[in-house]
KOLMI-157695 format. One line per 10 residues: number of its first residue (from 1); their letters; for each residue z, x, y of N, C-alpha, C. Coordinates in steps of 0.05 Angstrom, whole numbers. Layout:
! KOLMI-157695
NUM) A) Z:X:Y:Z:X:Y:Z:X:Y  ...
//
This chain:
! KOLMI-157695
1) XXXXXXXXXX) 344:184:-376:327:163:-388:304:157:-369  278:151:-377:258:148:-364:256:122:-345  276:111:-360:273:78:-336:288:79:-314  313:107:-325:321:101:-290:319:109:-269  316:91:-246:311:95:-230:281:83:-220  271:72:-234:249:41:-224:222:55:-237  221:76:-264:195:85:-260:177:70:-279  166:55:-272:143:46:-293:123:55:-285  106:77:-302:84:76:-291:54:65:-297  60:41:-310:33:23:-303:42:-3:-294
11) XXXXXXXXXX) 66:-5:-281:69:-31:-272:73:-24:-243  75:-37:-225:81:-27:-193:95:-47:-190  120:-34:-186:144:-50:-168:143:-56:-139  132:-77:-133:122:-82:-105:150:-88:-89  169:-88:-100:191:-98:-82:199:-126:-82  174:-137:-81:183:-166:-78:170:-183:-109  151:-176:-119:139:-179:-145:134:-157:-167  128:-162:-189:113:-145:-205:81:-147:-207  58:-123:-190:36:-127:-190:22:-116:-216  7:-125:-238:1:-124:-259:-27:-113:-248
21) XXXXXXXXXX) -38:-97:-252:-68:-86:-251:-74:-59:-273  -74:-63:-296:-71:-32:-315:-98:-34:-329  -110:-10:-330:-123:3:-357:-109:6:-382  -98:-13:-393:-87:-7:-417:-92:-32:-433  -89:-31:-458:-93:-43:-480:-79:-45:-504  -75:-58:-513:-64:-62:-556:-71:-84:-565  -59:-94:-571:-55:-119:-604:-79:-135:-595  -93:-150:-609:-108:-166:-611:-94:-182:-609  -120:-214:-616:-105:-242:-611:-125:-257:-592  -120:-287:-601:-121:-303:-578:-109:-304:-553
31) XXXXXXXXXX) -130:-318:-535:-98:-315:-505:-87:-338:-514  -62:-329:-503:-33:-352:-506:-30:-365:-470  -40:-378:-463:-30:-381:-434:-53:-375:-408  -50:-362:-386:-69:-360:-374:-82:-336:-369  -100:-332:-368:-113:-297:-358:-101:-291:-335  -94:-267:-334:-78:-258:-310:-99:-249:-283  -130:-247:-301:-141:-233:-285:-147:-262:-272  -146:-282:-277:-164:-314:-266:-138:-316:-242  -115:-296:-238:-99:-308:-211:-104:-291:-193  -100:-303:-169:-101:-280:-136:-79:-281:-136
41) XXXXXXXXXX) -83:-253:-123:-53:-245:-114:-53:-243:-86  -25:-263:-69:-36:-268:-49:-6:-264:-42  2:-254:-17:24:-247:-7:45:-247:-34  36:-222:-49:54:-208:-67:64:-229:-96  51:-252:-93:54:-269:-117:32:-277:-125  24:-285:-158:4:-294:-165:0:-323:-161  -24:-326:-154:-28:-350:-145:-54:-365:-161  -51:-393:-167:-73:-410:-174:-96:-410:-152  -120:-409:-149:-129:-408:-126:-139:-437:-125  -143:-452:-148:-159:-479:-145:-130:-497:-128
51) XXXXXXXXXX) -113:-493:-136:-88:-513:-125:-74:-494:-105  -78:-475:-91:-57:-455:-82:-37:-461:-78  -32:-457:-109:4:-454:-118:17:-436:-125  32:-421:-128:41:-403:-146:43:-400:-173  39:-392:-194:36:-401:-221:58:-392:-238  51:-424:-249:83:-411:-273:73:-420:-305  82:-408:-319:71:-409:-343:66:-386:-358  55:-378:-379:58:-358:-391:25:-351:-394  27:-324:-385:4:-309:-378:-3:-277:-394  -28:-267:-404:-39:-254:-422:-61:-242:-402
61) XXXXXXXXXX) -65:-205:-409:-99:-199:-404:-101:-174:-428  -129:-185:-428:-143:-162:-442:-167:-145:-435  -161:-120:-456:-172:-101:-434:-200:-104:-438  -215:-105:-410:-240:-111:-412:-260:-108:-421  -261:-79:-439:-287:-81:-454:-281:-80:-484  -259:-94:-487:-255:-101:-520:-248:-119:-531  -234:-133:-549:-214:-148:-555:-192:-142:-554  -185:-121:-555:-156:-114:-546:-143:-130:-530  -111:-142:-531:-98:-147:-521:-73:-122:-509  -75:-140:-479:-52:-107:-457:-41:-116:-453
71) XXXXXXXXXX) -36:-152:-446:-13:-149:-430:-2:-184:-437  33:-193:-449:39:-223:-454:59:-219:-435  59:-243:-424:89:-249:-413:88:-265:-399  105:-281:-378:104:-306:-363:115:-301:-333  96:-312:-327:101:-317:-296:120:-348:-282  137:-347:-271:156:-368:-254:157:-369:-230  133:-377:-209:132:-385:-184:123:-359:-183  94:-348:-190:82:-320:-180:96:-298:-191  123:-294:-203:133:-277:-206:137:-271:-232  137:-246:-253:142:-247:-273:169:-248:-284
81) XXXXXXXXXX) 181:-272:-306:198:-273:-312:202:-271:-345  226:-263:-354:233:-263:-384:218:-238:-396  204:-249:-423:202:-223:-439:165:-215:-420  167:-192:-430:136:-175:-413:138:-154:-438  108:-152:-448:99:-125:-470:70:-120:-455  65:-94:-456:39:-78:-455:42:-67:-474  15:-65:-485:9:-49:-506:-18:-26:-489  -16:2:-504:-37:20:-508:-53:10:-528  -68:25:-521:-99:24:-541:-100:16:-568  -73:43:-570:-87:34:-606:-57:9:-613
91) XXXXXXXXXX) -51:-3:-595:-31:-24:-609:-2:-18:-603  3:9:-590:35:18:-594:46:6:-573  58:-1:-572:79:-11:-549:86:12:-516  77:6:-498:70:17:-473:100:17:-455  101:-18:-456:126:-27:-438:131:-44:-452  159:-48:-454:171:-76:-468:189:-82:-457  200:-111:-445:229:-107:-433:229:-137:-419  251:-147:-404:251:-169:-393:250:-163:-362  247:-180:-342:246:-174:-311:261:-210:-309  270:-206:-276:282:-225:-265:271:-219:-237
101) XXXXXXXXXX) 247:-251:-235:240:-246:-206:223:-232:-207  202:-216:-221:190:-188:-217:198:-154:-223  226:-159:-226:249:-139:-233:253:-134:-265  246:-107:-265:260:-97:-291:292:-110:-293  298:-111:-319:324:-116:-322:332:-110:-347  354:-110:-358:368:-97:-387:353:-72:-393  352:-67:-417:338:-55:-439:308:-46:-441  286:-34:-432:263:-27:-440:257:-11:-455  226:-8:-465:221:15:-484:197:17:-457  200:44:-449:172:58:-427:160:72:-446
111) XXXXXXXXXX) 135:70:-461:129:90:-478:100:104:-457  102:121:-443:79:123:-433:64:154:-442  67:157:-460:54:174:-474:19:160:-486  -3:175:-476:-25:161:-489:-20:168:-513  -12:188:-529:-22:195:-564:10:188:-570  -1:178:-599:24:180:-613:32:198:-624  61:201:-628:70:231:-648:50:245:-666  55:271:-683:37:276:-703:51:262:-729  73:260:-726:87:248:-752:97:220:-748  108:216:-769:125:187:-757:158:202:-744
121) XXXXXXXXXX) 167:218:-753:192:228:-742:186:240:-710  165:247:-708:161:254:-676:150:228:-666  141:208:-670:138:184:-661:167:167:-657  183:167:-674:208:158:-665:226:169:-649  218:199:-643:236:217:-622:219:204:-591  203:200:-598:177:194:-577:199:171:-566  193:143:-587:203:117:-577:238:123:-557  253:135:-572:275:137:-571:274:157:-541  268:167:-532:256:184:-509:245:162:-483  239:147:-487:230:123:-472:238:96:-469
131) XXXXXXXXXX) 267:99:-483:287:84:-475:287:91:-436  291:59:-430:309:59:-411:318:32:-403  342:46:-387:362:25:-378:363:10:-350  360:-15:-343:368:-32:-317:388:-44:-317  403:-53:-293:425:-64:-291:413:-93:-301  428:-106:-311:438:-126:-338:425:-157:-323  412:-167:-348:389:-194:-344:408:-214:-334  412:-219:-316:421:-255:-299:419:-274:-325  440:-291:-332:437:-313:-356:414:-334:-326  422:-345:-311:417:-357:-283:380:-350:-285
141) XXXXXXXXXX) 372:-367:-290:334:-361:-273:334:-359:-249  350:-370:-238:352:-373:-202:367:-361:-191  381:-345:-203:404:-318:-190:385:-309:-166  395:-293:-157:394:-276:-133:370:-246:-141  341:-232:-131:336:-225:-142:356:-192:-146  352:-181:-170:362:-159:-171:366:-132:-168  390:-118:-151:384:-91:-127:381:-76:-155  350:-57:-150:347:-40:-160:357:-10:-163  362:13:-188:375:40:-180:360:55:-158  377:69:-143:363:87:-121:343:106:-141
151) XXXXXXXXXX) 327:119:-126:301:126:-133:320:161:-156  318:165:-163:346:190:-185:314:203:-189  285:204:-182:280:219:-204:276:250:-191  260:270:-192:264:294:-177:251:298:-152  256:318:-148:252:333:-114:212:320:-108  209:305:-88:180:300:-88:161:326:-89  140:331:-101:118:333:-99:93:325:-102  64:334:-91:45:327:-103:33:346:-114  9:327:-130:-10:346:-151:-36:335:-150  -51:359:-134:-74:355:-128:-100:342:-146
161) XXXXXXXXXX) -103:318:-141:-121:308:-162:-167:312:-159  -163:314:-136:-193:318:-119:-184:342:-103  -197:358:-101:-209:381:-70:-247:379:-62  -244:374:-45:-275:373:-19:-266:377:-5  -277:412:-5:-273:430:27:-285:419:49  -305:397:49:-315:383:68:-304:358:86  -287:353:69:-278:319:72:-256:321:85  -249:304:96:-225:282:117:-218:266:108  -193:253:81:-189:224:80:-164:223:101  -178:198:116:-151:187:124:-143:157:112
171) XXXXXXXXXX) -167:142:113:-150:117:105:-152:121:65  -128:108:53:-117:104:32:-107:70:25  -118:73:2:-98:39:-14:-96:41:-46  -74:38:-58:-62:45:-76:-68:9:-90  -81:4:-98:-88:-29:-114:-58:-28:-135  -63:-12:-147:-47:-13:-172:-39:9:-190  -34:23:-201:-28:49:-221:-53:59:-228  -73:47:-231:-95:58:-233:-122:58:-224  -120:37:-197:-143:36:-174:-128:31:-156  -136:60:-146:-134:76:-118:-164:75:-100
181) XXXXXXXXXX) -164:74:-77:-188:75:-57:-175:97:-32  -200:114:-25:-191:125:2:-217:134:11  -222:137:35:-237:135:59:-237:148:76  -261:165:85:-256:186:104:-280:195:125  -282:219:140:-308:228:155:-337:229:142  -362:228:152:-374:230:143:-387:196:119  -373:186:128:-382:160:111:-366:170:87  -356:176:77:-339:184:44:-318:154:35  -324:151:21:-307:129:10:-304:137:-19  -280:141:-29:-275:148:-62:-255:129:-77
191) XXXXXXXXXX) -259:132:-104:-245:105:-120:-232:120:-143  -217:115:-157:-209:118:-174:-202:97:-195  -209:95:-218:-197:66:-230:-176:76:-265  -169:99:-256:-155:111:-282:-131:126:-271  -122:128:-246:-97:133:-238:-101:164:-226  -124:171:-219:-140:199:-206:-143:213:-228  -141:214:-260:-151:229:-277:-178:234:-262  -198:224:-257:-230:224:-245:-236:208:-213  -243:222:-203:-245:206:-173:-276:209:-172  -284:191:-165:-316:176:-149:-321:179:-116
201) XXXXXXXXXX) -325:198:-108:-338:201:-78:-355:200:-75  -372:183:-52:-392:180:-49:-398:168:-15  -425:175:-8:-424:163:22:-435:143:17  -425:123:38:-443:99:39:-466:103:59  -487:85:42:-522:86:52:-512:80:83  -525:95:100:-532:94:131:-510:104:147  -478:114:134:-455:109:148:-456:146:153  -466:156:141:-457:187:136:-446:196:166  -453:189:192:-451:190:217:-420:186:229  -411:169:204:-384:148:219:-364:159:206
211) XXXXXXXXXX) -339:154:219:-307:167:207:-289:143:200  -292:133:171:-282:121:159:-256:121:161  -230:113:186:-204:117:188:-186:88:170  -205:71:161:-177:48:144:-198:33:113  -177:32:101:-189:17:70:-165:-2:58  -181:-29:61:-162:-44:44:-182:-58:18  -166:-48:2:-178:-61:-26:-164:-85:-40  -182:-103:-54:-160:-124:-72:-163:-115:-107  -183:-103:-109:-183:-95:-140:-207:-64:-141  -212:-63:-169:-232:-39:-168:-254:-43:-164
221) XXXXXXXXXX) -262:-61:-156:-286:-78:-149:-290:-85:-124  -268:-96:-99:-272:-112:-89:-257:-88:-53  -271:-79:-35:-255:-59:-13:-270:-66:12  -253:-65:27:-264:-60:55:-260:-36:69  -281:-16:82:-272:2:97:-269:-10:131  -268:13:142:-267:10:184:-272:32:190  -297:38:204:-296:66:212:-292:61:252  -287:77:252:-273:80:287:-294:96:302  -291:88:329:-307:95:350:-316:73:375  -322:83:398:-329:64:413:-358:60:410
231) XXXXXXXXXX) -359:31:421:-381:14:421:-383:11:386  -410:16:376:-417:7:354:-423:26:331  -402:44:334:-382:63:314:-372:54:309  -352:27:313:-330:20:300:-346:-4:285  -341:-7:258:-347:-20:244:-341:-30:216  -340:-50:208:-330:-69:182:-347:-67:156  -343:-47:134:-372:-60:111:-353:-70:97  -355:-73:71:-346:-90:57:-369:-84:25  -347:-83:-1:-366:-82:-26:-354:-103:-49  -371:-115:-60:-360:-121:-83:-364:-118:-117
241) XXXXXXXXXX) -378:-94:-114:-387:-84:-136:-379:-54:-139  -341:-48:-135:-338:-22:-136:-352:5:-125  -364:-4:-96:-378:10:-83:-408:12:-90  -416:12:-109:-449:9:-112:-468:3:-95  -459:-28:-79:-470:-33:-50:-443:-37:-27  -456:-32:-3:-429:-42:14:-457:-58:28  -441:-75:39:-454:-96:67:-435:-85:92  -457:-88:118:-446:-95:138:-433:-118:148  -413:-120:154:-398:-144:162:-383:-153:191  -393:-133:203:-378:-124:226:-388:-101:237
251) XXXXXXXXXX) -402:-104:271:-409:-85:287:-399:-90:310  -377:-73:334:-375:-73:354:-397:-72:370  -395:-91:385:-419:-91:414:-409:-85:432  -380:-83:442:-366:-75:468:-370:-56:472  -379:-43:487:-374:-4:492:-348:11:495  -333:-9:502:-307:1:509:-290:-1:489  -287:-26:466:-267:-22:446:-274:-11:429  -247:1:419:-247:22:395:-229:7:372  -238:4:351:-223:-3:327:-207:20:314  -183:5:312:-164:34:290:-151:24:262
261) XXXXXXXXXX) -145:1:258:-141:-6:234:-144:-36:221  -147:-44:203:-152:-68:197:-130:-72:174  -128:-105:163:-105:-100:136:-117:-141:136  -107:-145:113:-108:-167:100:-92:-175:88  -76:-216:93:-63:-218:76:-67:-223:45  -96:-231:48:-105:-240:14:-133:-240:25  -145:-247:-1:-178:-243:3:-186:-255:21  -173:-270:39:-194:-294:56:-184:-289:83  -166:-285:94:-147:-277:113:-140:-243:114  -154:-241:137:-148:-208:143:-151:-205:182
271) XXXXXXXXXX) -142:-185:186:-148:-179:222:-158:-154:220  -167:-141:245:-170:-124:256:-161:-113:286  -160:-88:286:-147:-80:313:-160:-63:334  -161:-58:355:-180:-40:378:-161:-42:391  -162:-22:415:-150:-9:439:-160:-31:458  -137:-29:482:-147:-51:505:-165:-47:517  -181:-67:526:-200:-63:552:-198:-83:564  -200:-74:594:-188:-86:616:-162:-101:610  -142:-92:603:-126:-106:604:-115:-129:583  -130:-130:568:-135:-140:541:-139:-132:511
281) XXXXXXXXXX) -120:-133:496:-127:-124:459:-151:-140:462  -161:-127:434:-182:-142:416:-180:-137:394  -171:-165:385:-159:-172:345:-177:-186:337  -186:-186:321:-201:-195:309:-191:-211:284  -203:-236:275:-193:-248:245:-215:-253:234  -214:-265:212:-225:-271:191:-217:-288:178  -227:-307:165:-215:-333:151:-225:-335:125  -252:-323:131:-269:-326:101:-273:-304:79  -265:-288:84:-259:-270:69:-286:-231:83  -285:-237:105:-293:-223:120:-325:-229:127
291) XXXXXXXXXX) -333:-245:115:-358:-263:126:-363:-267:154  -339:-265:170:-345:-277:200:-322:-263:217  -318:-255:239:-296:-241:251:-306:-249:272  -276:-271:285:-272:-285:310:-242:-275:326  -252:-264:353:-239:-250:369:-211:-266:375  -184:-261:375:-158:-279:381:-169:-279:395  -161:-299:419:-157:-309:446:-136:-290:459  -149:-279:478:-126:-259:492:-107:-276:506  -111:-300:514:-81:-321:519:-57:-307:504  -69:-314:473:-54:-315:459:-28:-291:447
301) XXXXXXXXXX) -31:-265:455:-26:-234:468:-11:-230:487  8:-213:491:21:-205:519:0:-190:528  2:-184:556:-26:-166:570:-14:-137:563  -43:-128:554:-31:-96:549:-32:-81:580  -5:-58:577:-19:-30:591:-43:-22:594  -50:-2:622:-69:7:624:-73:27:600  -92:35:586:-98:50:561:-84:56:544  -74:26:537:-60:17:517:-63:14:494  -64:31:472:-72:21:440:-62:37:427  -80:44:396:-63:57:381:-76:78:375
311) XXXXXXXXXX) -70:94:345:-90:113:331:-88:112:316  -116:120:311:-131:117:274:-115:141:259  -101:149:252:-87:165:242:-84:166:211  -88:144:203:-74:141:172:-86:118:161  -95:94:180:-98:70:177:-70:49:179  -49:62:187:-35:53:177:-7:35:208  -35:33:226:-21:25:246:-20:-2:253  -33:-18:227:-30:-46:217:-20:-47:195  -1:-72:201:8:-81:168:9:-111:162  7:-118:140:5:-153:139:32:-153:110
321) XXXXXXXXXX) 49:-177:110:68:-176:96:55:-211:91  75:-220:72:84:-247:57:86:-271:72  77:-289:72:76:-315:90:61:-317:122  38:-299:124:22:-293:149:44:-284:173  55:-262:164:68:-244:175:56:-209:188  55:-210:209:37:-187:213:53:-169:231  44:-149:237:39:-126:252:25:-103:263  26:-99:286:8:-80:306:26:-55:313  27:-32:321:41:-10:338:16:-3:359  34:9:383:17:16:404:30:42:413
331) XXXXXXXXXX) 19:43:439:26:72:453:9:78:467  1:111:478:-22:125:494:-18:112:518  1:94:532:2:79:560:12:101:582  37:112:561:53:131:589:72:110:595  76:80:593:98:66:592:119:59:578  102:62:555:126:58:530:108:49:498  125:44:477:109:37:456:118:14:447  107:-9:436:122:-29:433:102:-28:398  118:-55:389:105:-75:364:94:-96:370  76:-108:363:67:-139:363:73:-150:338
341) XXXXXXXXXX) 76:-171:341:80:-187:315:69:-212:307  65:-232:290:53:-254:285:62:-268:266  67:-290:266:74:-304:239:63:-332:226  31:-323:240:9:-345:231:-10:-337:227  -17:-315:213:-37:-305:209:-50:-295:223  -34:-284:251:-56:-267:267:-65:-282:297  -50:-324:291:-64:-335:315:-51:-325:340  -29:-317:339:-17:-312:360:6:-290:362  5:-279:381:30:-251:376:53:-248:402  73:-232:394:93:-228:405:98:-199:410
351) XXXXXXXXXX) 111:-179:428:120:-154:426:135:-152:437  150:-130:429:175:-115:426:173:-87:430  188:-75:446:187:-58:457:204:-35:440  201:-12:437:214:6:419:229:31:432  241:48:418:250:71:430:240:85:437  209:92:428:199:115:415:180:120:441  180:140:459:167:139:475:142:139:481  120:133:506:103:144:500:98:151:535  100:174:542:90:183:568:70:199:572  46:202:552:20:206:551:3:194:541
361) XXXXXXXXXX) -23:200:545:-45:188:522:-38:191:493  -28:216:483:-33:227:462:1:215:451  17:198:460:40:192:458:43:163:447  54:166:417:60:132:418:57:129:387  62:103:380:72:95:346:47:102:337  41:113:312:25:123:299:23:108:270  41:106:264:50:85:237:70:62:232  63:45:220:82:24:210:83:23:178  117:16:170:117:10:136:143:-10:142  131:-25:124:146:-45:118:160:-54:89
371) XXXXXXXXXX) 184:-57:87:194:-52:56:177:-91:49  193:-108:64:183:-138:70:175:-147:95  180:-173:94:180:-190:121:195:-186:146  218:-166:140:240:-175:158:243:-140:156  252:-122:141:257:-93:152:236:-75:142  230:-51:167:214:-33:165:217:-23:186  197:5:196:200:29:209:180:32:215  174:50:249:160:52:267:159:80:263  136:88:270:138:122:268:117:131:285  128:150:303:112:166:331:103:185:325
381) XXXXXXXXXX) 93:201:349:72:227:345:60:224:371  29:239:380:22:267:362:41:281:378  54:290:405:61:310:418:92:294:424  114:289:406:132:278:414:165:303:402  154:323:395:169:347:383:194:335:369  226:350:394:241:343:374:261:307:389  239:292:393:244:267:412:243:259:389  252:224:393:257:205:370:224:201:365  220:196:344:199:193:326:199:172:297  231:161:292:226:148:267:244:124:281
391) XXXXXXXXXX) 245:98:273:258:70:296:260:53:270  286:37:268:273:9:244:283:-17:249  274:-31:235:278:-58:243:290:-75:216  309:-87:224:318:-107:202:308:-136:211  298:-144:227:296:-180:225:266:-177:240  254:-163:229:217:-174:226:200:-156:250  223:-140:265:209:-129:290:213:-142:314  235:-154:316:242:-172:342:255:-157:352  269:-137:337:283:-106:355:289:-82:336  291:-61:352:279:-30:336:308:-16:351
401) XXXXXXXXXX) 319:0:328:340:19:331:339:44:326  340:70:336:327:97:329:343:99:296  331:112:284:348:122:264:337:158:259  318:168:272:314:195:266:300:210:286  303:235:294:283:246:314:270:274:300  255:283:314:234:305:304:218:302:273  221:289:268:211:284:238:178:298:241  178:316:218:157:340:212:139:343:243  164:364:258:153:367:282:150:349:306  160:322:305:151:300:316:126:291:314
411) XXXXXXXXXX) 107:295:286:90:282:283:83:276:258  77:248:259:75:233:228:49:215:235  40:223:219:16:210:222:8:179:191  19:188:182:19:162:161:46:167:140  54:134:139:80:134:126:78:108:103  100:115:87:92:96:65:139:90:55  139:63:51:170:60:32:155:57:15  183:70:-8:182:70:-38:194:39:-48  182:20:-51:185:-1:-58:204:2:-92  228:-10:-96:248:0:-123:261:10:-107
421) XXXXXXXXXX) 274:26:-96:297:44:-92:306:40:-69  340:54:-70:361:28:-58:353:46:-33  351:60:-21:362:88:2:353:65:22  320:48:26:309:62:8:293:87:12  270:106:-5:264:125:-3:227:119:15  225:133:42:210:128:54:196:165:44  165:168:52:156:182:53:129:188:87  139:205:93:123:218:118:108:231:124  74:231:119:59:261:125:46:253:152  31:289:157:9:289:175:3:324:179
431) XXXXXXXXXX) -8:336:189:-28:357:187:-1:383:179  24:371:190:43:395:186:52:384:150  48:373:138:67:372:108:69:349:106  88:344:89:103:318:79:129:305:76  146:292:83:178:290:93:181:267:73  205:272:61:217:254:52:245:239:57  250:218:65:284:210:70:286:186:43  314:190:33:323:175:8:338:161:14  349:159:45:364:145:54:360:124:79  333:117:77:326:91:99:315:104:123
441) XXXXXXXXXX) 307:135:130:295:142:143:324:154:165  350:156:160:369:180:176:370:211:171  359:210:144:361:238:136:329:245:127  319:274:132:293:277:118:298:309:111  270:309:94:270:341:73:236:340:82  231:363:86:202:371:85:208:384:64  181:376:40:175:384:17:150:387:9  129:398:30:100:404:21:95:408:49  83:430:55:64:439:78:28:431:68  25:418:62:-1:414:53:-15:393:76
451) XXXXXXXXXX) -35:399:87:-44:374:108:-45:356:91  -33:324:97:-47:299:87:-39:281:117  -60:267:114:-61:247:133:-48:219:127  -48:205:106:-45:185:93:-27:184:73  -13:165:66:5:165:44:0:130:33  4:135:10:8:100:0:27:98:-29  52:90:-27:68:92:-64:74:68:-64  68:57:-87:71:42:-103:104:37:-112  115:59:-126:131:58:-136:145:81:-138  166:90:-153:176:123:-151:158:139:-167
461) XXXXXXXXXX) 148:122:-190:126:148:-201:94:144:-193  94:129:-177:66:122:-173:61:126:-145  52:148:-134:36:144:-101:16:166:-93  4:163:-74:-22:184:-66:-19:183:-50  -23:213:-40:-27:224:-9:-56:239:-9  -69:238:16:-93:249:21:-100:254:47  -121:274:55:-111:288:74:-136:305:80  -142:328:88:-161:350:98:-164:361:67  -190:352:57:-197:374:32:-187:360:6  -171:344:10:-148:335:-22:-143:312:-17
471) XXXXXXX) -143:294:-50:-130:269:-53:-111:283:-80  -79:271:-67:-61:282:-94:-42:263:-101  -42:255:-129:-14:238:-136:18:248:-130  34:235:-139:55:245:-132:66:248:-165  77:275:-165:81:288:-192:109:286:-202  105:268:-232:130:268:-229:141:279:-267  151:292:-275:157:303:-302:155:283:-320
//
C-alpha cells in the first residue's frame, strides 16, 4: 500500500510537523478559516505573525492562479490536526485522511496520480491502489505524538532531473515537495517550483566570479545564497522575487575570514559562519531578516584552535532546529573536531568535543543532520579513510558517541535524516556516491557512485541530491 511507510508526496513529513507548501488544487468554495499561506512557519510550526502564536483553528489554501480550492483542514498549536483533504486540479481527491500532531494516522486515500483513469472502472482501481494505512488515530488530542512505520519503501535511488556539464551544486534546500533551491560555482543558483519536472538556472548579475557553497530558502519566492572565499568573496545576497533580483546583503571586509555556511531559524533570525582568525570564530546574526549582520561577541565563544573551522562542502555544516537551537561543526586544527551549540539564537555558544578526528587541515566534521532539538549526527571527511567518520548525539550535542567508521571511503560531504521513519533512515553523499543507513547511521549500503555533493529529503518519497553536473530526485515507484 502506498501509505506505508510515511510516503506522501505533496505533504512533507518534517518530523515534528506537517509542512504544507503544494502546487496542487480542486474544489472550489469560499475560505472556511484561515489562509494557510497568511502563516509563517517558524521553527517547524505555523505561526500567527501579528501575535506570535502558534495557530489553531481551521485553515484552507488555494491554488494561486485560480479559484480552485487545494487544501481544508485545521491546525492545533501550529500543527495539523483531525481531518486534512487536498484536492488536484480537476477536483479529485489527492490526500485525504486524519493526522495527530502533524502525523498521518488511520486510514488515507494517497491518490497521487495527476490524470484520472480512462474509465470509471480504472478510476476506482486507481482510488483503491492508493489506499493506505497508519497506525490508528489517538481518541486523546493530547496523546503522545505518533512513532511513525520505518521507511519499507525500495532500495534508494536517484533520477536525474537537470545535467550542466558546467556546474557545481553544492548548496541545496528542499522548501517543500515542490520548491527546491540549489546553488553552486560560477554564481548558478536554480529553483524549481514543480518538484524538478523543470529547473530554472541562472547566474546572478555580478556574482558569475563567486562559488555559491549554501542556500536557505523560506518559499518559492523568498532565498538566501553564501558564496565562500576570503576577504570579500564571501558573501550574503538575498531575493524576494524567486530570483529575478537578488540584493547584496552582506560583504566580508576581513581578509582573513572565510564563510562556509549560513542557516535560519525563521525569516527574521538566521547566523552565519567563517573559519577562525586569530584565535577567534566569526558568527554572524541577523535579527531582521538579513537586513543587517552583527558579529557575536567572541566573549561569547570558546577560543578556537589555531586554523580552526570548517568546510563548505554541502552547506551543511550549520544547522538551526526549534526554539533557537543551533549548531556549528569544526575541524582542519590537527587537535580534534568538536560541535558548538546555542540555545538563544546564536547569542552565545558552547562546544563539545567529538570522536571524529582531525589531525590535518583537510581533517574534520564536514556535516551536521539533525532529526530535532536533541538527536543527530556528525559526519567527517575529506582524508579520514577507514577511521570513524559518522558520531551521534541524543541530548542536543552535549556529547557524541561513534556509531560508524569509513562511511563512502571516509568521506561525506553532505548528509541529510529521513524525517518519518523509525531506523531512522539517514542518507550520505560526496564525490565517491551515495550511502544509505536505515538504521540510525550503524549500518550503511552504497547505492549510487554518482558525484553529489549535497543532499536534502524531506520525506521517504521526497528528496534531492546534487552534485558535479546533476540535480536528481530520489526515485521512488
Amino acid at each position: 500500500m502506498r501509505g506505508l511507510g510515511g510516503r506522501m508526496g505533496g505533504l512533507a513529513l518534517g518530523g515534528l510537523t506537517l509542512a504544507v507548501g503544494l502546487v496542487l488544487a480542486g474544489c472550489s468554495g469560499p475560505g472556511s478559516g484561515r489562509d494557510l499561506a497568511t502563516l509563517e512557519v517558524r521553527d517547524s510550526l505555523y505561526m500567527d505573525a501579528e501575535n506570535d502564536r502558534a495557530w489553531t483553528g481551521p485553515v484552507y489554501r488555494d491554488f494561486p492562479d485560480t479559484t480552485g480550492r487545494q487544501l481544508e483542514g485545521r491546525l492545533r498549536e501550529g500543527r495539523f490536526q483531525g481531518e486534512l483533504s487536498v484536492w488536484h486540479r480537476d477536483g479529485r481527491i489527492r490526500y485525504q485522511g486524519r493526522l495527530h500532531r502533524g502525523r498521518p494516522c488511520g486510514a488515507w486515500l494517497e491518490n497521487r496520480e495527476s490524470e484520472p483513469g480512462g474509465s470509471l472502472y480504472e478510476e476506482l482501481v486507481q482510488d483503491i491502489e492508493s489506499m493506505g494505512l497508519y497506525p490508528a488515530c489517538p481518541d486523546d488530542p493530547d496523546a503522545p505524538p505518533l512513532e511513525l512505520p520505518e521507511d519499507s519503501s525500495p532500495a534508494w535511488s536517484w533520477a536525474v532531473q537537470h545535467r550542466d556539464s558546467a556546474a557545481l551544486f553544492v548548496g541545496l534546500h528542499a522548501v517543500d515537495d515542490t520548491t527546491v533551491w540549489v546553488a553552486g560555482h560560477g554564481g548558478r543558483v536554480g529553483r524549481t517550483v514543480d518538484g524538478g519536472a523543470n529547473w530554472r538556472v541562472e547566474v546572478v548579475p555580478g556574482a558569475d566570479s563567486l562559488g555559491f557553497r549554501d542556500v536557505h530558502a523560506f518559499s518559492a519566492e523568498e532565498a538566501f545564497v553564501l558564496s565562500i572565499g576570503a576577504g570579500e568573496a564571501s558573501r550574503i545576497y538575498r531575493t524576494r522575487d524567486g530570483g529575478v533580483r537578488w540584493t547584496e546583503v552582506f560583504r566580508n571586509r576581513d581578509p582573513q575570514a572565510f564563510f562556509d555556511c549560513l542557516s535560519f531559524w525563521d525569516r527574521r533570525r538566521g547566523f552565519a559562519f567563517s573559519d577562525a582568525v586569530d584565535g577567534e570564530f566569526v558568527l554572524l546574526r541577523t535579527e531582521d531578516g538579513g537586513e543587517h549582520w552583527d558579529r557575536v561577541d567572541p566573549a561569547q565563544l570558546p577560543g578556537a584552535h589555531p586554523g580552526e573551522g570548517s568546510f563548505a562542502a554541502s552547506g551543511s555544516c550549520v544547522r538551526t532546529a526549534e526554539g533557537g537551537v543551533g549548531w556549528f561543526g569544526t575541524g582542519a586544527s590537527g587537535v580534534d573536531t568538536r560541535v558548538f551549540r546555542t540555545t538563544d539564537y546564536g547569542r552565545s555558544w558552547t562546544a563539545t568535543r567529538t570522536p571524529i578526528r582531525s589531525e590535518a587541515p583537510d581533517e574534520g566534521l564536514t556535516s551536521l543532520s539533525f532529526l530535532d532539538a536533541e538527536r543527530g549526527w556528525a559526519f567527517g571527511g575529506l582524508t579520514l579513510d577507514s577511521a570513524v567518520n559518522v558520531v551521534e548525539t541524543r541530548d542536543g550535542g552535549r556529547s557524541w558517541e561513534v556509531v560508524a567508521s569509513g562511511v563512502l571511503d571516509g568521506t561525506v560531504y553532505g548528509s541529510s535524516v529521513v524525517p518519518g521513519t523509525s531506523g531512522p533512515t539517514l542518507v550520505a553523499v560526496s564525490p565517491a556516491g551515495t550511502a544509505v543507513s536505515r538504521d540510525g547511521g550503524r549500518s550503511w549500503s552504497v547505492v549510487d557512485t554518482t558525484e553529489y555533493w549535497t543532499v536534502d529529503v524531506l520525506h521517504p518519497g521526497a528528496g534531492w541530491a546534487a552534485g558535479r553536473g546533476v540535480i536528481a530526485r530520489r526515485e521512488v515507484p
